[in-house]
N, CA and C atoms as a LAMMPS dump frame, in Angstrom:
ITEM: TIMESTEP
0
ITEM: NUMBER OF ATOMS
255
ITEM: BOX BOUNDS ff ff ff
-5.0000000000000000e+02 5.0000000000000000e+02
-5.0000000000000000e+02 5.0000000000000000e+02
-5.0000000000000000e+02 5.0000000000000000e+02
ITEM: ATOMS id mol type element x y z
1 1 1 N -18.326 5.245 -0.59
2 1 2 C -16.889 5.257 -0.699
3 1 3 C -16.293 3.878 -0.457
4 2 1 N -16.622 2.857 0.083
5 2 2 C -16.108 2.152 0.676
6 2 3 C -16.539 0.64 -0.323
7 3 1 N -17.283 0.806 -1.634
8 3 2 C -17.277 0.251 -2.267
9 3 3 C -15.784 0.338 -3.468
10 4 1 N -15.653 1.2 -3.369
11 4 2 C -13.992 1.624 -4.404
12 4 3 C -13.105 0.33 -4.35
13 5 1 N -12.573 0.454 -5.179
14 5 2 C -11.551 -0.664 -5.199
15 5 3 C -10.026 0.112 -5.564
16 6 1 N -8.983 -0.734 -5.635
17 6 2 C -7.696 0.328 -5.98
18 6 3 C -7.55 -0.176 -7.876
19 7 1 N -7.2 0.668 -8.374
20 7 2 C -6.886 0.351 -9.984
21 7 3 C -5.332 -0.18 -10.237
22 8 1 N -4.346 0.213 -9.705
23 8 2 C -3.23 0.494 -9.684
24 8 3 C -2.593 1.015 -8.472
25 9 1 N -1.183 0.659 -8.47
26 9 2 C -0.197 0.581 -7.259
27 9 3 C 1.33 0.877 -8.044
28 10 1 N 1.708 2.377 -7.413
29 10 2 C 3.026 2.263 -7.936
30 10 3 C 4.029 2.842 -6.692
31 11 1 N 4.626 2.102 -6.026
32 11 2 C 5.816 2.692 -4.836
33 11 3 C 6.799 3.275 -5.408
34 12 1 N 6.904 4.328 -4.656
35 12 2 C 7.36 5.874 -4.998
36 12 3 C 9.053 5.523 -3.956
37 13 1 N 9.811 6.498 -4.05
38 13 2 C 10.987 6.326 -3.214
39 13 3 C 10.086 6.865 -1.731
40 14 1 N 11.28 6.612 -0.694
41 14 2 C 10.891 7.129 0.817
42 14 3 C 9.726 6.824 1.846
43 15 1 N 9.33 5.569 0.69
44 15 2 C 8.293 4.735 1.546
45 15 3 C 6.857 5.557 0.956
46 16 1 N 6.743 6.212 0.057
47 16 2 C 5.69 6.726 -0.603
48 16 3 C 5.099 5.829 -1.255
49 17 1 N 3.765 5.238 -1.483
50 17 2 C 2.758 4.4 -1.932
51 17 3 C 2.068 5.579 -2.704
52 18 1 N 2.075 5.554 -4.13
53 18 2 C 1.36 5.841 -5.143
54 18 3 C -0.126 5.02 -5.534
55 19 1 N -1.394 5.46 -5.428
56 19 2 C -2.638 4.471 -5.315
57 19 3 C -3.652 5.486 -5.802
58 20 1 N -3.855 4.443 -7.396
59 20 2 C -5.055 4.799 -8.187
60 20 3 C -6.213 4.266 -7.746
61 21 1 N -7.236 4.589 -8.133
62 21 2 C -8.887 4.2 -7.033
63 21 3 C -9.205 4.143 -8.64
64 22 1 N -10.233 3.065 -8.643
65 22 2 C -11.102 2.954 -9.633
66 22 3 C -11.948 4.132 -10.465
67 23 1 N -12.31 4.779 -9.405
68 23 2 C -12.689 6.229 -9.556
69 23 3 C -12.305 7.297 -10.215
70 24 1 N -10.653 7.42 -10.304
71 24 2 C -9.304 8.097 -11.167
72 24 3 C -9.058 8.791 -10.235
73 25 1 N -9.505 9.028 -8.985
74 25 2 C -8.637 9.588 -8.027
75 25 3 C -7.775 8.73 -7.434
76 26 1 N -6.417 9.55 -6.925
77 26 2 C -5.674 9.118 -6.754
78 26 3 C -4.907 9.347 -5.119
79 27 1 N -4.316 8.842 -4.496
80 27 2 C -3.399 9.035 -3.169
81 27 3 C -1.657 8.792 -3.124
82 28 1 N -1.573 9.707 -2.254
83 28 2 C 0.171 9.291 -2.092
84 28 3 C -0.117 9.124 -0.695
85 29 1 N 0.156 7.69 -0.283
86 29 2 C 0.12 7.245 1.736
87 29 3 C 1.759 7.475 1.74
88 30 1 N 1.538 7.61 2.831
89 30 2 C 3.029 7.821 3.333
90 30 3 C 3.531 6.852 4.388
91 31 1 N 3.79 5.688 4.175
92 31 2 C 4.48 4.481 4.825
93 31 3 C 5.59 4.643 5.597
94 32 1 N 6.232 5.463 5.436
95 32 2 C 7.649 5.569 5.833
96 32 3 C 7.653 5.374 7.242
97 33 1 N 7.023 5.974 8.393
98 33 2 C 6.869 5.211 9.737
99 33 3 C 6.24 3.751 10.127
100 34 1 N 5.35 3.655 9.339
101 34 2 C 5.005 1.525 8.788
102 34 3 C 6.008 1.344 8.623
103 35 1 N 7.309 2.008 8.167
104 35 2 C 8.516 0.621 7.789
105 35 3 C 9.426 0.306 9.098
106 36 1 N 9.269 1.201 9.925
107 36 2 C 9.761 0.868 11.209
108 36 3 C 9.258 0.068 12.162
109 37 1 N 7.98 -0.864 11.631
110 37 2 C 7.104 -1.195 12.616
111 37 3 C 7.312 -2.79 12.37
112 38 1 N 6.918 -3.553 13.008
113 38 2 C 7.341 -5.332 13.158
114 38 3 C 6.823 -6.113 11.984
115 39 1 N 5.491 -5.637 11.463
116 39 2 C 4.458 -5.956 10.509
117 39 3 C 4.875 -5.35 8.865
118 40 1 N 5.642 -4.101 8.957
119 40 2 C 5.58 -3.883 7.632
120 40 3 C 7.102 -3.234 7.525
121 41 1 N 8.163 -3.805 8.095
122 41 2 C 9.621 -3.637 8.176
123 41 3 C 10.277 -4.542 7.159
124 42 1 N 9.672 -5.557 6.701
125 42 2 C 10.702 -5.874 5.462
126 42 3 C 10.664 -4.863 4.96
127 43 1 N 9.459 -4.132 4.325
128 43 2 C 9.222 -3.285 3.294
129 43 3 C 10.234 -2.194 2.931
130 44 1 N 11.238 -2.228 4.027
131 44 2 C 12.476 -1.119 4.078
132 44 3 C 13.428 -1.925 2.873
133 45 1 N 13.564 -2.688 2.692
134 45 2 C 14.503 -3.721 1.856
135 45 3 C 14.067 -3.307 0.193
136 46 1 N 14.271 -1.998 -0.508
137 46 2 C 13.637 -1.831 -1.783
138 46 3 C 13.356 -2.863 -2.2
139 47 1 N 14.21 -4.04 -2.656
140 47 2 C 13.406 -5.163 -3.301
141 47 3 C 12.206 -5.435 -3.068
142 48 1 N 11.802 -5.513 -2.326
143 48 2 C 10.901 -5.692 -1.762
144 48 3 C 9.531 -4.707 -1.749
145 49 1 N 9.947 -3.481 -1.457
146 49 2 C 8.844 -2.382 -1.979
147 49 3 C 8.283 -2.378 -3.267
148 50 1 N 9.394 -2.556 -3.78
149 50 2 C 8.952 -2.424 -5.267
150 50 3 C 8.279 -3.504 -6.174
151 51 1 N 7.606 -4.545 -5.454
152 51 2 C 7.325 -5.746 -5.775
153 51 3 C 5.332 -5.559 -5.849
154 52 1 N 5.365 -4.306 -4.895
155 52 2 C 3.609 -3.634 -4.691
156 52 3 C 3.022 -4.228 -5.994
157 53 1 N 1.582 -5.266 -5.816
158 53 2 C 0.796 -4.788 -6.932
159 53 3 C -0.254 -5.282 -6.268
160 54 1 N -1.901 -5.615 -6.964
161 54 2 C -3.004 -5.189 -6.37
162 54 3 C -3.64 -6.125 -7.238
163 55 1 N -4.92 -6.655 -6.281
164 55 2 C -5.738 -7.4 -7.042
165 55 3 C -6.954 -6.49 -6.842
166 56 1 N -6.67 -5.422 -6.707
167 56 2 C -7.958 -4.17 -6.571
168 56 3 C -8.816 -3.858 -5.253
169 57 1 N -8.666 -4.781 -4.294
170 57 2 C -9.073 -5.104 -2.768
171 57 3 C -7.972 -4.853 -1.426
172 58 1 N -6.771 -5.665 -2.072
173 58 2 C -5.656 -5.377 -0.901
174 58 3 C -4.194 -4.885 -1.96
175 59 1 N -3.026 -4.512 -1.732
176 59 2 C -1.863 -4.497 -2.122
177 59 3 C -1.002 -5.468 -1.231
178 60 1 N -0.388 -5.98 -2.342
179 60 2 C 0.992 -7.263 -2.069
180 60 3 C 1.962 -6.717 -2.339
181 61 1 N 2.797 -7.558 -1.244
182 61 2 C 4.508 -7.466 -1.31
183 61 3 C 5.241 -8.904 -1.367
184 62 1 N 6.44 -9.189 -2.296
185 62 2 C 6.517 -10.332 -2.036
186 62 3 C 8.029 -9.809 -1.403
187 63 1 N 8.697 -11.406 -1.248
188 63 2 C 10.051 -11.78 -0.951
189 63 3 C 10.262 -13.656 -1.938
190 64 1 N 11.047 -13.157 -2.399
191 64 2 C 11.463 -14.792 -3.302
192 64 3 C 10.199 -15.42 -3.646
193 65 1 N 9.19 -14.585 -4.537
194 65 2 C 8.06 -14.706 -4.677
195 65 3 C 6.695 -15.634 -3.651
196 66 1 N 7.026 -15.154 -2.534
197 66 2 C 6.284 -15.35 -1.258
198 66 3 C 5.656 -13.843 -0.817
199 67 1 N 4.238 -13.844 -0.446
200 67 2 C 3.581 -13.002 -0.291
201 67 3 C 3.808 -13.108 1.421
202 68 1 N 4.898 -11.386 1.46
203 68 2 C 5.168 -11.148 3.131
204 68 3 C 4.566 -10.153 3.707
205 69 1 N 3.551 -9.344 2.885
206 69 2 C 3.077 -8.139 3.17
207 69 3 C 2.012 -7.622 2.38
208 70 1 N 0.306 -8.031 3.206
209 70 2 C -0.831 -7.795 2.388
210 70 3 C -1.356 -6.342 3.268
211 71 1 N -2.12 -5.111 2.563
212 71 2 C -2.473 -3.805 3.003
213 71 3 C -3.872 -3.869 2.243
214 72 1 N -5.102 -3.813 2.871
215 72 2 C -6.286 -3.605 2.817
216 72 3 C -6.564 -2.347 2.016
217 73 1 N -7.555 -2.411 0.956
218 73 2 C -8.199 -1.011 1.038
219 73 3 C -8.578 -0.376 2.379
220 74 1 N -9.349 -0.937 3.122
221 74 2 C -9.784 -0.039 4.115
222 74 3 C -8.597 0.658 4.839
223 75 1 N -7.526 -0.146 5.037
224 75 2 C -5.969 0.469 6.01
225 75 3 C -5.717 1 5.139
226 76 1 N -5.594 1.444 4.117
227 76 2 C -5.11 2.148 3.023
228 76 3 C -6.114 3.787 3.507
229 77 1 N -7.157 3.553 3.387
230 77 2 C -7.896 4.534 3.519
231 77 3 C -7.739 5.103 5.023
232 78 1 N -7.512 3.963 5.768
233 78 2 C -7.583 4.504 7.295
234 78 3 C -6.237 5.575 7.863
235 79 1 N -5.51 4.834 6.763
236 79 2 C -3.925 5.762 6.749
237 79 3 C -4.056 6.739 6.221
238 80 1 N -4.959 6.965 5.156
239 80 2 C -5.047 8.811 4.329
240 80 3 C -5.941 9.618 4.977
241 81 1 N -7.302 8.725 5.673
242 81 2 C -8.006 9.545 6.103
243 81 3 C -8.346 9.562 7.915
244 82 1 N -7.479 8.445 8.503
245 82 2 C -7.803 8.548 10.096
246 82 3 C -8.907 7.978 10.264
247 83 1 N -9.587 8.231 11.478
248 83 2 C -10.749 8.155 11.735
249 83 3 C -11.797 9.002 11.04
250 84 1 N -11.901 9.769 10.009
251 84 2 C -12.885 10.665 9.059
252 84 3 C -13.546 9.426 8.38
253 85 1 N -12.421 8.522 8.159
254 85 2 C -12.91 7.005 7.579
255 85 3 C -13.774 5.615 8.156
């Protein structure tokens, strides 16, 4: 599992992260308590959410095309699956 990569990234309203896996399975993470947090609180600023895209390893966020917010596959996974991961 942990070879997967992400295919695609599409942010959903309400802090929902839409995330295709190479595989064709797919996840909805649910960010919305990350946006309250020190590390991933721009991300409340839609502009900004909606900026998500993926070099297949981590997902980016920019601001005035400055990268303010990088998310790991593995935190990606650690957020859908906990410690099972």
């Amino acid at each position: 599992m942990k070879n997967n990569t992400i295919k695609s990234i599409k942010p959903m309203k309400n802090g929902i992260l839409k995330v295709v896996l190479d595989t064709g399975n797919s996840l909805s993470v649910d960010m919305s308590d990350k946006l309250m947090t020190a590390r991933f609180g721009v991300l409340k600023n839609s502009d900004v959410w909606q900026t998500a895209d993926t070099d297949g390893n981590f997902v980016h966020w920019y601001k005035d095309d400055i990268e303010v917010v990088e998310l790991s596959f593995d935190e990606l996974m650690q957020m859908t699956l906990g410690s099972a991961y």
